[in-house]
N, C-alpha and C positions, 0 to 999 in steps of 0.2 A: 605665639602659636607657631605651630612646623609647621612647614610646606606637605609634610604626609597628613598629618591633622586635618589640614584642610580638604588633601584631596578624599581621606577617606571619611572626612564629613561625621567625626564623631559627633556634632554636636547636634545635626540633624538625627542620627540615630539615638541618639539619649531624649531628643524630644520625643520621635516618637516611641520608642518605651515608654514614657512617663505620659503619652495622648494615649497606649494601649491601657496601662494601669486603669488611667482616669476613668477611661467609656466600660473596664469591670467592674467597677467602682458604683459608675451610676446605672451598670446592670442589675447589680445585687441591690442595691438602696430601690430601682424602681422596681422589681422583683417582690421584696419584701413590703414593698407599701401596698400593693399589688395585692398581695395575700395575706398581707399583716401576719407575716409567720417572721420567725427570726431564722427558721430551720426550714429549707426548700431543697434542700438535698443532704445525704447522708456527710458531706464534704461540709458542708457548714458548721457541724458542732456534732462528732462521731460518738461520743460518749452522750452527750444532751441528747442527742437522736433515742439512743436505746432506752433513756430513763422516762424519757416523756412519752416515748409507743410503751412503754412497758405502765405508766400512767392511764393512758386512756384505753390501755387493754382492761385496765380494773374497772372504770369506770365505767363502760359500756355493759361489762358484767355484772356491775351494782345499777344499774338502772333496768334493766332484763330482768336482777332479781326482785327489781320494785314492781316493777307490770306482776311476776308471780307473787307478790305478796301483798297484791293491793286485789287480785283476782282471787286470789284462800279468803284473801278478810269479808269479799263480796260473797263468795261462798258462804263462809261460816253466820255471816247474818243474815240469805236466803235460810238457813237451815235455824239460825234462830227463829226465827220469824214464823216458820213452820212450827218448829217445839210451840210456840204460844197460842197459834190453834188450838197444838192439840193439849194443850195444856186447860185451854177453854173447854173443852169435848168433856175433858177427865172430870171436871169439876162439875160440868152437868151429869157424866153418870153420877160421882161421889153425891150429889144431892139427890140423885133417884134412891139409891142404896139406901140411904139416910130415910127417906119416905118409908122404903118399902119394909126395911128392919121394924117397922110401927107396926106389929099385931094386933093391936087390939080397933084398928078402925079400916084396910082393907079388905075387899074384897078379892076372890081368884079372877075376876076379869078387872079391876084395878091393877091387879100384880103383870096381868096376861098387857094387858099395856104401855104400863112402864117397861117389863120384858123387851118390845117390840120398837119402842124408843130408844131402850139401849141399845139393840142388834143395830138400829140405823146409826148410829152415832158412833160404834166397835168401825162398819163398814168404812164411814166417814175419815174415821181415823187412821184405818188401815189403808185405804187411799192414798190420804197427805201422804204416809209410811213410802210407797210404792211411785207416785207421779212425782213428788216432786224431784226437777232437774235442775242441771245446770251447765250448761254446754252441753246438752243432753248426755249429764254425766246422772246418775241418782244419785241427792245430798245425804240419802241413809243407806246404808250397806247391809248385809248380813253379818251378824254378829253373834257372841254367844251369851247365854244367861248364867248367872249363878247362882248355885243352890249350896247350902251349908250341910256340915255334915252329920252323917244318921246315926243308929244309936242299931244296929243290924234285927232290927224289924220292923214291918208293917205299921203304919198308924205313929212307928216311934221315932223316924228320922224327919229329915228337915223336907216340907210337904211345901211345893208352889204349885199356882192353880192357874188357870187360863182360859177364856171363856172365847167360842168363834164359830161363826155363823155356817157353818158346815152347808147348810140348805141353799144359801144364798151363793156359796162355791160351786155347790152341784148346778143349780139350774143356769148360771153364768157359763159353765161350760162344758154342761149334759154329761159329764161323763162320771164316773167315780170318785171320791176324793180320797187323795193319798194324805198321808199324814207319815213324814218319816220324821222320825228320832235321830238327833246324832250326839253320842255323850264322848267328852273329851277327858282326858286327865281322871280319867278315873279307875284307872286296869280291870278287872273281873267285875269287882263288885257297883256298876254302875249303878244309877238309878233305875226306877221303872217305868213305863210311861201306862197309864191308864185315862181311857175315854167315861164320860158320866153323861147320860142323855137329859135333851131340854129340862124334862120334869123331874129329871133328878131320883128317877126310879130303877132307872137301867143302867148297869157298870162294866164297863168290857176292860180286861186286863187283868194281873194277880191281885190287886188292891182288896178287890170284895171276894175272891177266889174262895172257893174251900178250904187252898193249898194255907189260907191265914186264918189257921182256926180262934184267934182272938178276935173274929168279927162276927159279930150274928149275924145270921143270915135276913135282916130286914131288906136289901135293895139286892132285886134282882140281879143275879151274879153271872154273866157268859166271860170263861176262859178256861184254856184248857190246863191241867194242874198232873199233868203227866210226866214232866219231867223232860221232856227230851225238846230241843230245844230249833226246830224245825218248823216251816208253814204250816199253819195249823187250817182243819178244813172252815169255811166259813160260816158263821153263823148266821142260818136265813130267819126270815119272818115266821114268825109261829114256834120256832124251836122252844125246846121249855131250858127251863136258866138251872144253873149247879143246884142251888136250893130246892127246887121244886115249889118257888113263890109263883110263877107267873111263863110266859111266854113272851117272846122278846117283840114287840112291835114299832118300835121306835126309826128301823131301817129298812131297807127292803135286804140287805143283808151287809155284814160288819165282820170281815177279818182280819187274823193278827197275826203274821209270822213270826213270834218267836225273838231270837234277836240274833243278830249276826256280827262279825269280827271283819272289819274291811283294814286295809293298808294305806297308808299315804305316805308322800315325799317327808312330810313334816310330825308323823308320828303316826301309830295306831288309834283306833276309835273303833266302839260300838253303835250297832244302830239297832231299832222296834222301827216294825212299820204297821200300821194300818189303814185296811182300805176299807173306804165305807160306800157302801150304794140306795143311793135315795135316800139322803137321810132325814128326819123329821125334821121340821119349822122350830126355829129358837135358838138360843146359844148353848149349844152342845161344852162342855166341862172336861178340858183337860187337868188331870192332875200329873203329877210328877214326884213322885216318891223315894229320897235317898236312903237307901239301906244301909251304905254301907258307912264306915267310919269316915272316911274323905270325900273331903268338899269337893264337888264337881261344875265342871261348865258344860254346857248341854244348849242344841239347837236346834229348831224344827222348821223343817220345809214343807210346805203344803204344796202338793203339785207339781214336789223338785225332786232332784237324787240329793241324796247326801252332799257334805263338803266341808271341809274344814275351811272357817271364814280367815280372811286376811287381816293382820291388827288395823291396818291405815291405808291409806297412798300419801307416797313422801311428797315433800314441798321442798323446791329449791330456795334459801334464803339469802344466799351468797353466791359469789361469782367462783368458788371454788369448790374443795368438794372435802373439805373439812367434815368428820361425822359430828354432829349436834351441833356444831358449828354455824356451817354453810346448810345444812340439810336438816329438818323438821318432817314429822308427821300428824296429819291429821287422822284421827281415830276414826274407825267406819263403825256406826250401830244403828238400832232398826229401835223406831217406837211407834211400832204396831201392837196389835194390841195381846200377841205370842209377847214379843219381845219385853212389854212393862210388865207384863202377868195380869190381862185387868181379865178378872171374873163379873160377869152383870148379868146371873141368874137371880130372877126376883121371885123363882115358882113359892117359896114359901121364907121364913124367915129365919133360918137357921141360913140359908143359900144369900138371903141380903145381907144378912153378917158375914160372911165369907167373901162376899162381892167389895162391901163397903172396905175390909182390910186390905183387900185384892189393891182395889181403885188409890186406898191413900199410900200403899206403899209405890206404886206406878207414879204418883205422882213427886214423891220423894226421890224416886229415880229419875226423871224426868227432871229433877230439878239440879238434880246432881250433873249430869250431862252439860243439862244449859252452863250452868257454872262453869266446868270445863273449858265449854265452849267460846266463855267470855275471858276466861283468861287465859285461853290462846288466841284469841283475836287482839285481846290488847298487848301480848308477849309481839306478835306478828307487826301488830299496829307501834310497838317499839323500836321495832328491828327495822321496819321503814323507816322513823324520822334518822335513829344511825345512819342506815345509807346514806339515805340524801344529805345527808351533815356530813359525811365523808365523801360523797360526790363531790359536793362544796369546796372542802380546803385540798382536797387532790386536783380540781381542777385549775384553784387556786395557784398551786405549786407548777401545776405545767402550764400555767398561762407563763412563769417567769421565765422556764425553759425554750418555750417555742415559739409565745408571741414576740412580734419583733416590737419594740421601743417606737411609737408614729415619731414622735419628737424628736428622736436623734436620728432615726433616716431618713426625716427631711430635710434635718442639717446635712448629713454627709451627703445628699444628693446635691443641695445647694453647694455642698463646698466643692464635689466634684465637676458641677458645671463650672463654676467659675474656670476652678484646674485646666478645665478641657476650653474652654476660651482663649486664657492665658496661654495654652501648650498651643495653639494655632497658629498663633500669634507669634509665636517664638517657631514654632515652626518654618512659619516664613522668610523668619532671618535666616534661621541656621539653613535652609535650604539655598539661600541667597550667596552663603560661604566660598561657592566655589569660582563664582566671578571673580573674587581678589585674586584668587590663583594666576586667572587668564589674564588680569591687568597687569600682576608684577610679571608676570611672563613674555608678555608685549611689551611692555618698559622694556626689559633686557636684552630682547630680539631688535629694538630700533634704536638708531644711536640720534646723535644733533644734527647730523649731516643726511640724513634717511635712510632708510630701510638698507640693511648691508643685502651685497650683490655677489653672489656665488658665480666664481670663472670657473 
């Protein structure tokens, strides 16, 4: 070893280089034990940083979309659960229907109480339709109905019918009840919309008109058949009807504007309105008559402005925004008793025949829906256990990236304390190095005879 060696003490600076190494050493190992990461800063593994945040960016948006798909499913079976209510309601009307079609052993105050049973049980139904929530969201929407198409006349196109307590509207909130019309997809020649009173004696609209001279004139006819297609004035109590059957007493007065041509973002539509005042006790008989060649969808609001209804509200299913992919909708529809078409006029028995059709096709739609409805809850209820089975093996994959090994950063800490013992150790020699220096130094400055003497 040189004399500069010594003085400039390489070997104490190589120890401590290698006691600096050591205490990084069992920085990072006590670090990682610490957090049981393997990754604690971008410097540890710059490429393994990106893949594994780009990992648990998925996973946090596949477990978000599990919360939203675990909340549609809670949805969709509040909303089933409702359909079987009112699926219980329908089947008690359909066995009033069934009674009351039986001529030959009621009475008009048997029929007048079944009547009165149905209206409670229409109301019943249209309630569930209306209350029930959900995050005080409504599980049924407004929607539209279909009708098939007509054959371009009266009595000859495709005819759905609707039965609703017009009275029990009015006195709930004193005022008028509107009844608007709104027909979609169907240009000029849309349906008609026509009212029929409780007893099935009174008909407001062109249905029973004059303007259809293929109907006899048996049921009192109010509407105007002049052509122009404008608010028409109203018809009060006592007026006498197109025929000259009778005078109208059913309302305190009933009318009809015509129909009108409105715009929207999402297409043109027509609308019928009528307004009715005081209306008689019972369930008042909407029909709905397609004239023309094409099938139409058609809506009605009681009490509202028109609107063209929305198909759904989407549902996120995924963490991205993939269409049909990542994103799903649920459908929005109404099963009131507009919306099934249920008729549950029992005044006579031609009216319980047309009720009981009414009631089983409602319930045929009603069951269609549900259906729907279970097989997008179990497509939903799919698509969860996916997730979570891809949450699984992606978190899998970035536990190898991120978490640290416990086992082998216990060894390198162990191995680094010994290092760092060992290096103290040897520290203390090589800091010791520079005595030799001062010894041969003093050797060479004194001789056998003593210390030399400068004259």
């Amino acid at each position: 070893m040189s004399i500069i060696s010594l003085i400039n003490n390489d070997i104490a600076n190589k120890a401590n280089n290698y006691g600096r190494l050591n205490r990084f050493g069992m920085q990072n190992a006590t670090q990682r034990l610490c957090s049981a990461l393997f990754i604690n800063r971008g410097a540890d593994d710059p490429s393994g940083l990106g893949i594994g945040k780009g990992m648990a960016s998925r996973i946090r948006g596949l477990r978000t979309a599990n919360t939203n798909l675990q909340d549609t499913v809670n949805f969709l079976r509040l909303r089933d659960a409702a359909m079987q209510e009112v699926n219980d309601i329908l089947l008690r009307l359909k066995e009033l229907s069934v009674r009351a079609s039986n001529e030959a052993t009621l009475t008009d105050s048997d029929r007048k109480k079944m009547t009165g049973e149905a209206a409670s049980l229409i109301q019943a139904l249209d309630q569930i339709n209306m209350e029930t929530k959900f995050n005080e969201l409504k599980v049924f929407g407004p929607s539209v109905t279909e009708i098939g198409a007509g054959n371009f006349g009266f009595y000859q196109g495709a005819i759905k019918t609707v039965s609703l307590d017009l009275k029990a509207i009015y006195d709930r909130t004193g005022q008028p009840v509107t009844l608007n019309f709104a027909w979609f997809e169907a240009g000029a020649e849309f349906p008609d919309a026509n009212l029929l009173s409780p007893d099935g004696t009174e008909a407001f609209g062109w249905l029973y008109c004059p303007f259809n001279f293929g109907v006899p004139g048996t049921v009192e006819s109010y509407a105007s058949n002049d052509g122009v297609f404008v608010p028409q004035p109203a018809v009060n109590n006592g007026d006498p009807d197109d025929f000259g059957i009778g005078t109208m007493d059913s309302a305190a007065s009933v009318q009809y504007d015509g129909w009108g041509q409105h715009l929207s973002a999402t297409g043109d539509y027509y609308t019928e309105q009528f307004i009715i005042d005081d209306p008689a006790e019972g369930l008042w008989t909407i029909i709905v008559d397609n004239e023309g060649p094409t099938a139409s969808s058609f809506a009605i609001f009681v009490n509202k402005p028109t609107e063209k209804p929305v198909e759904g509200r989407n549902v996120q299913l995924g963490p991205q925004n993939i269409k049909d992919v990542d994103t799903g909708q649920i459908s929005l529809f109404e099963v009131d008793s507009i919306a099934l078409g249920v008729t549950a006029n029992f005044s006579n028995t031609s009216l319980a025949h047309n009720s009981l059709e009414s009631i089983s096709g409602a319930i045929d739609t009603l069951n269609t829906r549900r259906a729907e409805d279970g097989a997008l809850m179990n497509r939903y209820l799919h698509t969860l256990e996916d997730n979570m089975a891809e949450i699984i093996n992606i978190e899998a994959a970035r536990s190898h990236i991120e978490d640290a090994d416990m086992a082998m950063e216990i060894t390198a800490l162990t191995r680094s304390q010994v290092l760092a013992q060992s290096n103290a150790s040897a520290a203390v020699q090589a800091n010791a190095s520079p005595s030799l220096v001062l010894d041969l130094l003093n050797q060479h400055s004194v001789g056998d005879d003593g210390p030399a003497v400068r004259s």
